[in-house]
C-alpha positions in Angstrom: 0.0 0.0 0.0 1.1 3.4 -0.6 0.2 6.8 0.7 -1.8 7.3 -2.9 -4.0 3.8 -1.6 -5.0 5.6 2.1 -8.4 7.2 0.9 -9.9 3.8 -0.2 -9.8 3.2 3.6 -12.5 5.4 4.3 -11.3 5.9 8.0 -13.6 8.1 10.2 -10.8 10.2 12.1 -8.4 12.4 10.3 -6.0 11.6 12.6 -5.8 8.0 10.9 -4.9 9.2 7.5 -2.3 11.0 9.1 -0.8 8.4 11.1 -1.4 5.8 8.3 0.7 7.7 5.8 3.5 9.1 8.3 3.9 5.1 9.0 3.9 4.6 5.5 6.0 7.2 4.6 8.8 6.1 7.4 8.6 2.8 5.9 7.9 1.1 9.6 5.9 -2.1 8.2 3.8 -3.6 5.1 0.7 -2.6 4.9 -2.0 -4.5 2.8 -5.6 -3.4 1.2 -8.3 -6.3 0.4 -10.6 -4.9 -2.6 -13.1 -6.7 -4.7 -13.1 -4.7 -8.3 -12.7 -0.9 -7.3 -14.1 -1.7 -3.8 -12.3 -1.7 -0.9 -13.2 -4.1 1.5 -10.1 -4.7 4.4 -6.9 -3.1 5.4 -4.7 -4.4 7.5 -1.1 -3.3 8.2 2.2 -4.1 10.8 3.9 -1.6 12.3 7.5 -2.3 13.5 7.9 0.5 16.0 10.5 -1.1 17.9 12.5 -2.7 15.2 12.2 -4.4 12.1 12.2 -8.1 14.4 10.3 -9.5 17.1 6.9 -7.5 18.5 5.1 -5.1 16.3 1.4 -3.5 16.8 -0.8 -4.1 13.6 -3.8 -2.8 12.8 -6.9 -3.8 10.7 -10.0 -2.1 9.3 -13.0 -3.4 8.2 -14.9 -1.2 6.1 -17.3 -3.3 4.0 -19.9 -5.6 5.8 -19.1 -8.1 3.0 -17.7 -11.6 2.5 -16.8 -10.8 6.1 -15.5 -14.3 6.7 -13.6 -14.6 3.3 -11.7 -11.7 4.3 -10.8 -13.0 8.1 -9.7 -16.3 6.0 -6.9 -14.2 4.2 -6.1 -12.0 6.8 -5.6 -15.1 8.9 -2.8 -16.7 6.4 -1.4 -12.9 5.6 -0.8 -12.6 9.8 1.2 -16.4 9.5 3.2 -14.9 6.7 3.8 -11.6 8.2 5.0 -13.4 11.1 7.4 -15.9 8.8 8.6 -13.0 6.8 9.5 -10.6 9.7 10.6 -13.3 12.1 7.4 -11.9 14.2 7.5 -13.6 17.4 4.4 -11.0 18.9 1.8 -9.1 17.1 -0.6 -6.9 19.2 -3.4 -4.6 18.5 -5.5 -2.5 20.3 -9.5 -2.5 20.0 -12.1 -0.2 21.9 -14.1 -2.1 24.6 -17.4 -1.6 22.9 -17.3 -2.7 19.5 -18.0 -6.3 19.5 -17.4 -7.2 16.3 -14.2 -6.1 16.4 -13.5 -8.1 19.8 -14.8 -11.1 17.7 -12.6 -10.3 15.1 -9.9 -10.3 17.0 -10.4 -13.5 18.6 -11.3 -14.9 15.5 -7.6 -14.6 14.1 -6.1 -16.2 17.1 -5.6 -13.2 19.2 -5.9 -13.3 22.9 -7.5 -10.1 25.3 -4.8 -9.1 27.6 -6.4 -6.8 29.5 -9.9 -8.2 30.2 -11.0 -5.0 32.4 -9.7 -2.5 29.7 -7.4 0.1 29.5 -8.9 3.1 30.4 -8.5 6.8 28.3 -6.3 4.6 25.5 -7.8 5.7 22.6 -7.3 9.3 21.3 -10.6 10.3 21.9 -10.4 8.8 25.8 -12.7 5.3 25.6 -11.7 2.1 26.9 -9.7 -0.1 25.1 -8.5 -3.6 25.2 -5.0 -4.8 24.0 -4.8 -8.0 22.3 -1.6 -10.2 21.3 -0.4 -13.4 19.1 2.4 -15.3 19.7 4.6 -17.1 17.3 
């Protein structure tokens, strides 16, 4: 994906463009769209913050409510090959408390909750989040 790619996300914040394409841009991780024709259905992207080996955060977004599980399916094997690629031995990823198909999303690629009570004020506009993490 490149910064030219960012608007088929459709993300509701501003703030994600931003950090999007400054992690783009800084060339901190791969970064992957899902589209059907012109459509785009999925992103999902790694962010290796703290190195180009061993724990990154990575991020998804759903933004079609189609062929929901098709698109888990191939996030699922593109996570396994991230991991193989990047020698990823911890992936984690941070969803607010009250979207639950998110949660089941999450849990759905093998992720566990870490922090079952939340973290609270996480997210930039202060709601609860939960951090979730793979291992390898």
């Amino acid at each position: 994906m490149t910064g030219d790619d960012v608007h088929k996300l459709k993300l509701e914040e501003p703030w994600m463009y931003e950090r999007f394409i400054d992690c783009i841009a800084r060339d901190l991780g791969p970064a992957f769209i899902v589209e059907e024709g012109a459509n785009a259905l999925c992103a999902f992207g790694a962010l290796f913050e703290w190195g180009s080996h061993g724990a990154c955060e990575v991020w998804f977004n759903l933004i079609e409510n189609k062929r929901t599980l098709n698109i888990c399916r191939i996030i699922k094997r593109l996570i396994v090959n991230l991991a193989g690629q990047y020698k990823v031995t911890r992936m984690q990823a941070i969803v607010k408390c009250g979207n639950q198909v998110n949660n089941r999303f999450m849990r759905f690629m093998g992720f566990e909750n870490e922090t079952p009570s939340g973290m609270k004020n996480k997210l930039y506009n202060g709601e609860t989040a939960f951090l979730y993490s793979r291992c390898f």
